[in-house]
C-alpha positions as CSV (number, residue, x, y, z in Angstrom):
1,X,-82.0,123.2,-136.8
2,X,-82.0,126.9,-137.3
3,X,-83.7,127.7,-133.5
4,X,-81.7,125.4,-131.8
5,X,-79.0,126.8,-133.0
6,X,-79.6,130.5,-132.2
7,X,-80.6,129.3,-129.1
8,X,-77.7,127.8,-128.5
9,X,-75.7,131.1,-129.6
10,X,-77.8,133.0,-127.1
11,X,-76.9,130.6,-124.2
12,X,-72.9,131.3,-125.0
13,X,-74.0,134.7,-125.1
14,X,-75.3,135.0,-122.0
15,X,-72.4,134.6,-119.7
16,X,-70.8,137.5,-121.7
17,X,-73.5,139.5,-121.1
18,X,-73.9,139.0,-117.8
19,X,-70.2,139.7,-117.0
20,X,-70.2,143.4,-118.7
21,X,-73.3,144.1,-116.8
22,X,-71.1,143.3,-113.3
23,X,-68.7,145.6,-114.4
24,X,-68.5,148.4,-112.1
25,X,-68.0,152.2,-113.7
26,X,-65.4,154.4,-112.0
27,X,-66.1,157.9,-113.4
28,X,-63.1,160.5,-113.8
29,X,-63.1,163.9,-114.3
30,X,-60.5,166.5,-115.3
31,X,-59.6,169.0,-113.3
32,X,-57.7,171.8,-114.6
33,X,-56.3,175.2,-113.6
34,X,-57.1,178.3,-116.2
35,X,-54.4,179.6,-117.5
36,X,-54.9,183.6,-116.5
37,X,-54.4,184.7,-120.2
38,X,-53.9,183.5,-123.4
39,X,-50.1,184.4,-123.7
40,X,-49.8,182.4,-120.0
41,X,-50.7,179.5,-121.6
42,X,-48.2,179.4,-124.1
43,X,-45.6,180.4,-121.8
44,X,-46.4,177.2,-119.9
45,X,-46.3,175.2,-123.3
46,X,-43.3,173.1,-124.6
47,X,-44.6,173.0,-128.0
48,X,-47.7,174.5,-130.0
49,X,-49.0,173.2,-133.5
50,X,-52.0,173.0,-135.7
51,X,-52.2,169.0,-136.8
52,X,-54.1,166.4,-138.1
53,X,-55.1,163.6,-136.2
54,X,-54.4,160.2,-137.8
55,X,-55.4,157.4,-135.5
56,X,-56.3,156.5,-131.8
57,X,-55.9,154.5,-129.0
58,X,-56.6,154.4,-125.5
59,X,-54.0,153.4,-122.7
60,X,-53.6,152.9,-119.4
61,X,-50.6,154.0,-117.3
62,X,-50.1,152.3,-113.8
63,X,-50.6,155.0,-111.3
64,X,-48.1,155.4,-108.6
65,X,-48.4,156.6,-105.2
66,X,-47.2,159.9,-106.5
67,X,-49.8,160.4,-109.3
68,X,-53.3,158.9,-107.2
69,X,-54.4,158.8,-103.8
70,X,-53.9,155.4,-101.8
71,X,-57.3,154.6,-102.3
72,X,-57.0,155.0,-105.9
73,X,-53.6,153.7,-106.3
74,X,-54.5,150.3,-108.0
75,X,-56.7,152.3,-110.7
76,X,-54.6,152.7,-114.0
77,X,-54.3,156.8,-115.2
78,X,-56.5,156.5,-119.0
79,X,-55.4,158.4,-121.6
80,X,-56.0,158.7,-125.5
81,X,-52.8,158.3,-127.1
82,X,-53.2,160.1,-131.0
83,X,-51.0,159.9,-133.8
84,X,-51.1,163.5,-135.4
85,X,-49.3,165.0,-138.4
86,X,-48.0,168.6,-137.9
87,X,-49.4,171.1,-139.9
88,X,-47.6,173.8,-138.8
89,X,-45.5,174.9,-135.9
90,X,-46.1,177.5,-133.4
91,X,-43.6,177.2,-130.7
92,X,-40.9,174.3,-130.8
93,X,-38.1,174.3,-128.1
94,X,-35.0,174.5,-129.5
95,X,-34.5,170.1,-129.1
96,X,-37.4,169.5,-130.8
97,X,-37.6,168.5,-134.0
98,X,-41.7,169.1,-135.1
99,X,-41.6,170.4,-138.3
100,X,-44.6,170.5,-140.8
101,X,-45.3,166.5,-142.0
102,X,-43.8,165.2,-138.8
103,X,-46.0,162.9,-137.0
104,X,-45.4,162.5,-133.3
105,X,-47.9,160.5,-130.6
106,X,-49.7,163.1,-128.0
107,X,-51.7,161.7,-125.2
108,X,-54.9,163.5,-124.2
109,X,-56.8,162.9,-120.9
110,X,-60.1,161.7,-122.5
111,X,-61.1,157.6,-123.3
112,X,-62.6,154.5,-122.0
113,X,-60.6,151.9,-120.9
114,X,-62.1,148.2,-119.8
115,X,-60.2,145.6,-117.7
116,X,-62.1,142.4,-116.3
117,X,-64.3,144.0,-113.3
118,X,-64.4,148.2,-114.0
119,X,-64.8,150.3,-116.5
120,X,-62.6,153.3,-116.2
121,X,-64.4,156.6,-118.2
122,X,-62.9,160.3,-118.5
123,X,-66.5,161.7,-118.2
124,X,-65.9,165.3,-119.3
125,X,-63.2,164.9,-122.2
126,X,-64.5,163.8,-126.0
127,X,-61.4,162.4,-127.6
128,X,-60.0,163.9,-131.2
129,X,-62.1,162.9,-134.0
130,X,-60.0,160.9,-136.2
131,X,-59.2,163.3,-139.7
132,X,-59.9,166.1,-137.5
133,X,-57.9,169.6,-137.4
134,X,-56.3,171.3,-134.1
135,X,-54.6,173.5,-132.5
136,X,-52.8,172.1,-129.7
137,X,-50.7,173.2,-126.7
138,X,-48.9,170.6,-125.2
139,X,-46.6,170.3,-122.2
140,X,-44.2,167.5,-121.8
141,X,-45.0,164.9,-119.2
142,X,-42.1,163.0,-117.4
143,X,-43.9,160.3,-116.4
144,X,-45.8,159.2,-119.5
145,X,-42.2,160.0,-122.0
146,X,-44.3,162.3,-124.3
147,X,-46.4,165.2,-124.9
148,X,-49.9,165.8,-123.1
149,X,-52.7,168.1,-124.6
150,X,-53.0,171.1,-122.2
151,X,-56.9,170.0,-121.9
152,X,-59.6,171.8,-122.8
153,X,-57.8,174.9,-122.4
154,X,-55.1,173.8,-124.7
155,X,-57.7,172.7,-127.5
156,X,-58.7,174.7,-130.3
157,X,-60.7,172.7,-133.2
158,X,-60.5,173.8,-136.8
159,X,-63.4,174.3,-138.8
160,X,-64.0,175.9,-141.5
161,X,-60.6,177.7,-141.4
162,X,-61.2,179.3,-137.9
163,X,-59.8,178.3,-134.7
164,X,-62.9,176.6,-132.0
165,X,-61.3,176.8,-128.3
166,X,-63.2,173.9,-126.7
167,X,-63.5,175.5,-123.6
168,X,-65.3,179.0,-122.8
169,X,-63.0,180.8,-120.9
170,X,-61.8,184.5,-120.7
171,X,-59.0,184.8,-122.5
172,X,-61.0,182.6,-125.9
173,X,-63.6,185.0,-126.3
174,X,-61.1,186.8,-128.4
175,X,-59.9,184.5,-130.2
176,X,-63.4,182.3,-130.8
177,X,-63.7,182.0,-134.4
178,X,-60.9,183.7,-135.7
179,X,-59.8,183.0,-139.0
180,X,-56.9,180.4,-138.3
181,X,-54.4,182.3,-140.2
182,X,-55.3,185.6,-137.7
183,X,-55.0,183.0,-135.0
184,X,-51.3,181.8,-136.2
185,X,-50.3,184.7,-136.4
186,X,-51.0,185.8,-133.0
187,X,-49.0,182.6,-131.8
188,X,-46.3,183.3,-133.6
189,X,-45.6,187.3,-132.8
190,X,-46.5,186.1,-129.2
191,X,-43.7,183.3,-129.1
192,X,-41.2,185.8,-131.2
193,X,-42.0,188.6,-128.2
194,X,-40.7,186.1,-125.5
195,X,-37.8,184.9,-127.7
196,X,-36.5,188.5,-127.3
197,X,-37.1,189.2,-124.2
């Protein structure tokens, strides 16, 4: 009775695995413009903090002939949507109300999203580990209602109590492995400069 009824498992199975091997893979990368200095990128910023990330999800936005080409049009835009808690603040517009123990969503252009025929993969993007620590600039994005990760160039992973950018550019190198209390402090006499100005 036993092998006729993994057999029988395996038959149900098959069909299933048949169908995800069908499924066609449409690749996405990112493709982002480096900010020309450090202080550039927080200019462009809405809102900077260091946070926790709580949980994950990935979603999928509807593209619109504004956002994709016609010949990607029906493809949805994937993003990882993460609930973090605010560590600290950095730079906050004066509407916002982030304040150390908020949690806010963010969305980050990184995931894996499956519908019945493709398989749609932001090849160049590891999502935030969940429990993990960063430092994040983020820009507001009309169409999606919230705040988007400024990619890889936005990123800066804690560990260890020192700030990891995620991407090598110029302007990191100064600021790879700093102590994140150096690094904090930078942001904030950097954002108290242009508050004068």
């Amino acid at each position: 009775m036993r092998p006729l009824a993994t057999a029988l498992l395996l038959l149900l199975a098959l069909p299933i695995l048949a169908t995800e091997t069908h499924k066609k893979t449409i690749v996405t990368e990112s493709i982002e413009v480096e900010p020309e200095s450090l202080a550039a990128l927080q200019s462009q910023s809405a809102l900077i903090v260091r946070a926790r990330v709580l949980s994950s999800s990935v979603r999928a936005f509807p593209a619109t002939p504004t956002t994709e080409t016609s010949a990607r049009a029906s493809w949805p835009i994937v993003r990882t949507e993460h609930r973090i808690e605010i560590i600290d603040v950095y730079k906050c517009g004066s509407n916002n109300r982030a304040k150390q123990g908020v949690e806010i969503n963010i969305l980050q252009m990184a995931g894996r999203y499956e519908t019945a025929d493709n398989v749609f993969v932001i090849a160049d993007e590891k999502p935030f580990a969940r429990g993990g620590e960063y430092v994040l600039f983020l820009s507001w994005n009309d169409y999606f209602g919230g705040y988007e990760v400024y990619g890889r160039f936005g990123t800066f992973e804690v560990v260890r109590k020192r700030a990891i950018p995620a991407a090598e550019w110029q302007p990191s190198k100064g600021v790879r492995s700093m102590p994140i209390g150096e690094f904090a402090k930078r942001l904030r006499v950097a954002a108290s400069r242009r508050e004068n100005e």
